[in-house]
C-alpha positions as CSV (number, residue, x, y, z in Angstrom):
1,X,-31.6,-21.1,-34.1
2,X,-34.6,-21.0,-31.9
3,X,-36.0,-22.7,-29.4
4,X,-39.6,-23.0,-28.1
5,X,-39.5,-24.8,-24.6
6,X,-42.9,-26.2,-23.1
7,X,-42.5,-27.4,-20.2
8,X,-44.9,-27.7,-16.9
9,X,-46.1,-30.5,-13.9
10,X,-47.9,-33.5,-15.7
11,X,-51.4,-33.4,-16.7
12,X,-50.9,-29.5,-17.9
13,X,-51.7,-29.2,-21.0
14,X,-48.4,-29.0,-22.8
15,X,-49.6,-31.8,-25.6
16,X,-52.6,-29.3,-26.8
17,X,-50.6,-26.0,-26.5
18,X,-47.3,-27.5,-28.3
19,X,-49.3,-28.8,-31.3
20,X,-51.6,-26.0,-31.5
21,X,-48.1,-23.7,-31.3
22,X,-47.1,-26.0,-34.3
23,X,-50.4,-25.3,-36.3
24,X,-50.0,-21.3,-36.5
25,X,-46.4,-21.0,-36.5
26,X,-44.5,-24.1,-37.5
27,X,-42.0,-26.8,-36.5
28,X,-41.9,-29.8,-35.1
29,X,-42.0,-31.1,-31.4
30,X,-39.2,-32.8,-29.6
31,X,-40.1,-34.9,-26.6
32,X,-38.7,-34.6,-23.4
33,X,-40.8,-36.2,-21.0
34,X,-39.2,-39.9,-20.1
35,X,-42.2,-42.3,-20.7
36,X,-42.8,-41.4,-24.2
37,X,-39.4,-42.9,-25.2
38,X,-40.9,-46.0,-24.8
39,X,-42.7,-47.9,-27.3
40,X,-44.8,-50.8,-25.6
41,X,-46.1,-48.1,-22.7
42,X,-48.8,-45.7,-24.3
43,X,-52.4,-45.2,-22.1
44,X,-50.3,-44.7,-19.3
45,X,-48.2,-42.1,-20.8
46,X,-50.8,-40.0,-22.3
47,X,-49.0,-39.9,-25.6
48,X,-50.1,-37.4,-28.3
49,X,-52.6,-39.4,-30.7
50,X,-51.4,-41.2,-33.9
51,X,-53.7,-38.6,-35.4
52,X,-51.6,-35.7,-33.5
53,X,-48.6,-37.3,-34.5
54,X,-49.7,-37.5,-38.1
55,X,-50.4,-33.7,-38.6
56,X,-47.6,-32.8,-36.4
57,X,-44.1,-33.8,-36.6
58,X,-43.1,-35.4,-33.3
59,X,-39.8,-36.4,-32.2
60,X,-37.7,-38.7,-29.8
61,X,-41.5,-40.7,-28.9
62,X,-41.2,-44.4,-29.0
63,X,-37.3,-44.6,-29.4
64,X,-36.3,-46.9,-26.8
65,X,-38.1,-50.3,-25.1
66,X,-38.2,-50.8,-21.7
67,X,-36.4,-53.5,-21.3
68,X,-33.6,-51.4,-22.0
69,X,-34.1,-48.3,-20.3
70,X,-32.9,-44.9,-21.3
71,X,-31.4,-42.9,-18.9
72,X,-30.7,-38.5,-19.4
73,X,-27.1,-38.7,-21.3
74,X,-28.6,-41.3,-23.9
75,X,-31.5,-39.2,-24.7
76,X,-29.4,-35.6,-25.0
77,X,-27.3,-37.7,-27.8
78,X,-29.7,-39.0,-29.5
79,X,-32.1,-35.7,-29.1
80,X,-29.1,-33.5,-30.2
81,X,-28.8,-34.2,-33.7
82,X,-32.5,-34.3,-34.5
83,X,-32.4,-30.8,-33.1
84,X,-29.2,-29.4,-35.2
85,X,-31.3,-31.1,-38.3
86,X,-34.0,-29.0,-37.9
87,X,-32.3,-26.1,-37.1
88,X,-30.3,-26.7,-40.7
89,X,-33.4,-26.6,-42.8
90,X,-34.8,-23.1,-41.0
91,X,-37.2,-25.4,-38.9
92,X,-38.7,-24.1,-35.4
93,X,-38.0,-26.4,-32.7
94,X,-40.5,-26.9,-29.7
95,X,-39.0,-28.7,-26.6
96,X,-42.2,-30.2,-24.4
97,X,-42.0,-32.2,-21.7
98,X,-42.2,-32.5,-17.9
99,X,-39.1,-34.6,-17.0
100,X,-36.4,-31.4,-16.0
101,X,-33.6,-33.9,-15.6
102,X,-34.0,-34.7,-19.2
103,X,-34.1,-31.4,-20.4
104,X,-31.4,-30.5,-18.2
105,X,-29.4,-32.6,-20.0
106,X,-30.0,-31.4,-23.3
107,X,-29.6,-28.0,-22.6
108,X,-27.2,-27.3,-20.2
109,X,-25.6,-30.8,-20.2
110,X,-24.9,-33.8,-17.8
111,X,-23.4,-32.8,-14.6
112,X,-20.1,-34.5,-13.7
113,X,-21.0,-37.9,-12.3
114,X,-18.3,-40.4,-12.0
115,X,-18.5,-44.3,-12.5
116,X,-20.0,-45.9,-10.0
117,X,-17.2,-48.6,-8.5
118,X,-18.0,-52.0,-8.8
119,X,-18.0,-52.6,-4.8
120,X,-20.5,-49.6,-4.6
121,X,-22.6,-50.6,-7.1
122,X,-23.0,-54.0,-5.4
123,X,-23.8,-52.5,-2.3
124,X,-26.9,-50.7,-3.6
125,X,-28.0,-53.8,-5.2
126,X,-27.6,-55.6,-2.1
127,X,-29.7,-53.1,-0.2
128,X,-31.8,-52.4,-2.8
129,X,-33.3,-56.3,-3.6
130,X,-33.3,-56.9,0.5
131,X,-35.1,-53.7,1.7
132,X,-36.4,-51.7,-1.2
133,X,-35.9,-47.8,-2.2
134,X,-36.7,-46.6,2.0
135,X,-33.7,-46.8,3.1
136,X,-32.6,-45.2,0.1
137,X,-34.4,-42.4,0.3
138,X,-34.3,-42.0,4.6
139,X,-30.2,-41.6,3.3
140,X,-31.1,-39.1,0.7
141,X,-33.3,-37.0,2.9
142,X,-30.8,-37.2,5.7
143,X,-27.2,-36.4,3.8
144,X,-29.0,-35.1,0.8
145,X,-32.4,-33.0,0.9
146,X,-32.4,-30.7,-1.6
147,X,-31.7,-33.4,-4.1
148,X,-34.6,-35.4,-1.9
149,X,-36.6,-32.9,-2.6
150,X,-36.4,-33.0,-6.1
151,X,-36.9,-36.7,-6.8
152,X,-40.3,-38.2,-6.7
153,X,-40.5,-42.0,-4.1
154,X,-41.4,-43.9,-7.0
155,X,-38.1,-42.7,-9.1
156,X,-36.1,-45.6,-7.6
157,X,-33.3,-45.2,-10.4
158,X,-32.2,-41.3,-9.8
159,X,-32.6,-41.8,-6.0
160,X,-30.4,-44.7,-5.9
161,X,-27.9,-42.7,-8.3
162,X,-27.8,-40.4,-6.0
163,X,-27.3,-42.1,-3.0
164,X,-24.3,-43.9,-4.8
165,X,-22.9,-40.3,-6.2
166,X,-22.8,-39.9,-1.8
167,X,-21.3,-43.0,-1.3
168,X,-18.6,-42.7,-3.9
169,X,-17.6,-38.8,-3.5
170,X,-18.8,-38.2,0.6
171,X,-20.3,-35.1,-1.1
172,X,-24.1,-34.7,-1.8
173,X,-25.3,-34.4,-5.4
174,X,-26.9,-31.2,-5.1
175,X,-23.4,-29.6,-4.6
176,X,-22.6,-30.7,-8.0
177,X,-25.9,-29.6,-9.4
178,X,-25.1,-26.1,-7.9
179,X,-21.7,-25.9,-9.3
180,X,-22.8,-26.8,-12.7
181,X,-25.4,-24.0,-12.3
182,X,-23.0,-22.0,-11.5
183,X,-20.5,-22.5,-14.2
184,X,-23.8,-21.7,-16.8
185,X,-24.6,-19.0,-15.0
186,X,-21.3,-17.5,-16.3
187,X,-22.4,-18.1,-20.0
188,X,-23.4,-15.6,-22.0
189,X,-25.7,-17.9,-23.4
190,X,-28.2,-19.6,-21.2
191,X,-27.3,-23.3,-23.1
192,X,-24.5,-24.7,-23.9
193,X,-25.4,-24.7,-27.9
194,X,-26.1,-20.9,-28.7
195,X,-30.1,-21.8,-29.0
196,X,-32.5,-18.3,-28.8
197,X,-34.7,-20.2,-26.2
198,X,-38.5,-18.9,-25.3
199,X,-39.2,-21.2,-22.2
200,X,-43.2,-21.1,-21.8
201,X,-44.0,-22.9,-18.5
202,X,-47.6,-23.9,-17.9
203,X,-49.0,-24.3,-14.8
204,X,-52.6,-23.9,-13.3
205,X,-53.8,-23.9,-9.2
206,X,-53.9,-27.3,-7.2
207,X,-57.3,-27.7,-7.0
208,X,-57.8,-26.6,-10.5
209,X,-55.0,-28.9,-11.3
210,X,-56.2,-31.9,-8.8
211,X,-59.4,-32.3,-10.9
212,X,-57.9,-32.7,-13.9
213,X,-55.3,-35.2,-12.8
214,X,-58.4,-37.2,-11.5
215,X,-60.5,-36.9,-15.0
216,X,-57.2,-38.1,-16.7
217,X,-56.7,-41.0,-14.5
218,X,-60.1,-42.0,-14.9
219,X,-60.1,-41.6,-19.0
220,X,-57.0,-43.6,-18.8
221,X,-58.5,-46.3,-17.2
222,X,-61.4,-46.5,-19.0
223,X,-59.4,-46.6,-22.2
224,X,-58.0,-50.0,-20.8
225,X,-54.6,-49.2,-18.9
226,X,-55.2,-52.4,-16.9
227,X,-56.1,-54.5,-20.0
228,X,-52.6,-53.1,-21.7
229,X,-50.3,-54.2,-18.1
230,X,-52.0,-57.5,-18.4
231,X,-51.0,-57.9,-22.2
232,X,-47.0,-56.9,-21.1
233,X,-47.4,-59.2,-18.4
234,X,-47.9,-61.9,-20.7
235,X,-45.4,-60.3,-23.0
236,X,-42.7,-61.9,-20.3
237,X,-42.0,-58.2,-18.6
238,X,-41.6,-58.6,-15.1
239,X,-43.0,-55.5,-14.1
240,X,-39.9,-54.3,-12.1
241,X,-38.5,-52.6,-15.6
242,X,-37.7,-48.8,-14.8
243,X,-40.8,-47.7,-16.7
244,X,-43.0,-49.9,-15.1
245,X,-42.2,-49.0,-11.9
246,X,-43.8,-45.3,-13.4
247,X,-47.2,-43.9,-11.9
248,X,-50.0,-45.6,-12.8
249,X,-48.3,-49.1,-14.3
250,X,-46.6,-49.6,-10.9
251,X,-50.3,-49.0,-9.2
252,X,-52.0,-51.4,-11.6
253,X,-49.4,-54.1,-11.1
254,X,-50.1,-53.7,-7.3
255,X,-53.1,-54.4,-8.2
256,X,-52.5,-57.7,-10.3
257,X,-50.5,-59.1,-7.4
258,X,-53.4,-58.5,-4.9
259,X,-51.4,-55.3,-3.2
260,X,-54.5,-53.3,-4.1
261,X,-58.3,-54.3,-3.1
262,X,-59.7,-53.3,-6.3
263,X,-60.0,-50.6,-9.1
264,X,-61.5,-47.9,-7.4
265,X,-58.4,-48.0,-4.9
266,X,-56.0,-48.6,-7.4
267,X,-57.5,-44.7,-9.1
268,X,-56.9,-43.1,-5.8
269,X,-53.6,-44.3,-5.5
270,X,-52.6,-43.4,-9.0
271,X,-54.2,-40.0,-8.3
272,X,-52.3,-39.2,-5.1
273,X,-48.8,-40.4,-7.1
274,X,-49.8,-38.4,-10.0
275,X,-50.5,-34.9,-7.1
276,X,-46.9,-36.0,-5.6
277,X,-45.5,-36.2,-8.8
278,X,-46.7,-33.0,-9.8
279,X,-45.3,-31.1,-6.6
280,X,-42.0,-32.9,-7.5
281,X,-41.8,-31.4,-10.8
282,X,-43.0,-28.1,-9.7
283,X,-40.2,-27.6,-7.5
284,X,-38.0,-28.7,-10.0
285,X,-39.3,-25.9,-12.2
286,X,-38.9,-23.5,-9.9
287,X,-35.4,-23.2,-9.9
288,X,-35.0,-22.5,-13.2
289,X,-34.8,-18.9,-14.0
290,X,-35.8,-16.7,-17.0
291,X,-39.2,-19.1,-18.1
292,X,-42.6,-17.4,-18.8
293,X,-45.2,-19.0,-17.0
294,X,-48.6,-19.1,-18.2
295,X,-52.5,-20.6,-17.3
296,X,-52.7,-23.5,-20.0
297,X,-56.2,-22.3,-20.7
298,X,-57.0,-18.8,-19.6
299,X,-53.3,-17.0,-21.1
300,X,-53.7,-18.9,-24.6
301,X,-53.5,-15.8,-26.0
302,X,-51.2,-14.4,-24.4
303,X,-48.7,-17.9,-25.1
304,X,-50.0,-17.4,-28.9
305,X,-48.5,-13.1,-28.4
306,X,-45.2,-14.1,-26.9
307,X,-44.2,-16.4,-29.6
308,X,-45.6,-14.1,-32.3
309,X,-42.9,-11.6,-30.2
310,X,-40.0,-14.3,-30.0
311,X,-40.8,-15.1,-33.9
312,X,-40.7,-11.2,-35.1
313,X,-43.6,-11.4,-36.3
């Protein structure tokens, strides 16, 4: 039962080099980055083209709306059986994404959380509608910062998670997150379902990577991401949904309430989220162990030898 795993900081290339992987060897791609669950979201997310989609198989990409968000746990169960599936009719599966937590969660599974009392629950709320995520995240970074360190500003949900994990236990996430590490580490396998995983990690210099992130953002906008916020604000979304608090919607409904002076700063900010973002993700990454990591461009090749290795061909 093998695995392909492509994973890397947004704006990466994992889209081109999963489907090309697809094209010469086969399979079908499972999504694992957090926005594409979403079905009204799309110029914002950079989605694989309907016509990429067409050739390619993809999976677990508009599954969910955001006015019902979908958090790690509900996306391992419904990812899971797609993945078992494929494996039963002989199929290679290729993993791509850049949101680790979600990944995490398929292939390792959830860390121990528990419910979040009532009381506690309340309390965020409370704090959360009268002061905003700050104070949320000077607690996280104070009683917290390895965890801090892993969760972009603008990921209000897992921050406030977090915070309420502290609240309720008086012991910092991270510890849990190290425990559970631990307890793999004493696996034989290096997931929890017996996969043969080849983890291909792309990833390309900041300035290198800077530039791209800008001619993205830029492309996006000129395809009409503020035209497409405007049509969900009619829709009757508020804008505060979980996804549209994501890079790039968030910056653009700044900009509809006035936050913003106009387009050109409403780019800069979306590129400086996006650069923060990708630093997030890259240390993230980094703590994962036995990945291959690759230039998305220059080691093409080489990507295209290891998986003819990993395949026996």
């Amino acid at each position: 039962m093998k695995v392909i795993i492509v994973s890397g900081p947004t704006a990466s290339g994992k889209t081109d080099i999963s489907i090309e992987l697809a094209r010469k060897f086969g399979g079908e791609i499972i999504n694992f980055d957090s926005l594409l669950l979403y079905k009204e979201i799309n110029i914002g997310t950079a989605k694989p083209t309907l016509t990429e989609r067409g050739e390619i198989p993809h999976h677990m990409i508009d599954v969910a709306s955001i006015s019902h968000p979908m958090n790690a746990a509900a996306y391992a169960k419904m990812a899971l059986p797609i993945i078992n599936d494929l494996h039963s009719k002989n199929k290679l599966v290729y993993l791509v994404g850049g949101s680790g937590f979600y990944l995490q969660a398929l292939v390792k599974g959830m860390y121990d959380s528990p419910t979040t009392p009532k009381e506690i629950s309340e309390q965020s709320e409370t704090l959360y509608l009268e002061q905003g995520i700050l104070p949320f995240l000077e607690i996280l970074q104070k009683e917290d910062p390895t965890t801090f360190a892993l969760y972009h500003e603008n990921d209000h949900y897992r921050v406030r998670r977090a915070v309420e994990h502290f609240w309720h236990t008086g012991i910092p996430l991270s510890f849990e997150r190290a425990r559970k590490d631990k307890e793999n580490e004493l696996r034989e396998q290096s997931n929890v379902h017996g996969w043969d995983i080849l983890h291909l990690h792309l990833d390309l210099p900041k300035e290198e990577h800077i530039e791209i992130i800008k001619n993205r953002t830029e492309k996006m906008m000129k395809l009409g991401l503020i035209q497409e916020v405007k049509e969900l604000l009619l829709q009757g979304f508020t804008g505060l949904e979980k996804p549209l608090q994501s890079i790039g919607y968030k910056e653009v409904i700044d900009l509809q309430h006035g936050l913003l002076k106009n387009e050109v700063d409403c780019i800069d900010r979306i590129i400086i989220s996006t650069r923060q973002l990708a630093k997030s993700q890259r240390t993230w990454f980094n703590r994962i162990s036995g990945k291959q990591t690759f230039h998305p461009i220059e080691d093409k090749n080489l990507i295209l030898e290891e998986v003819r290795r990993f395949k026996g061909l």
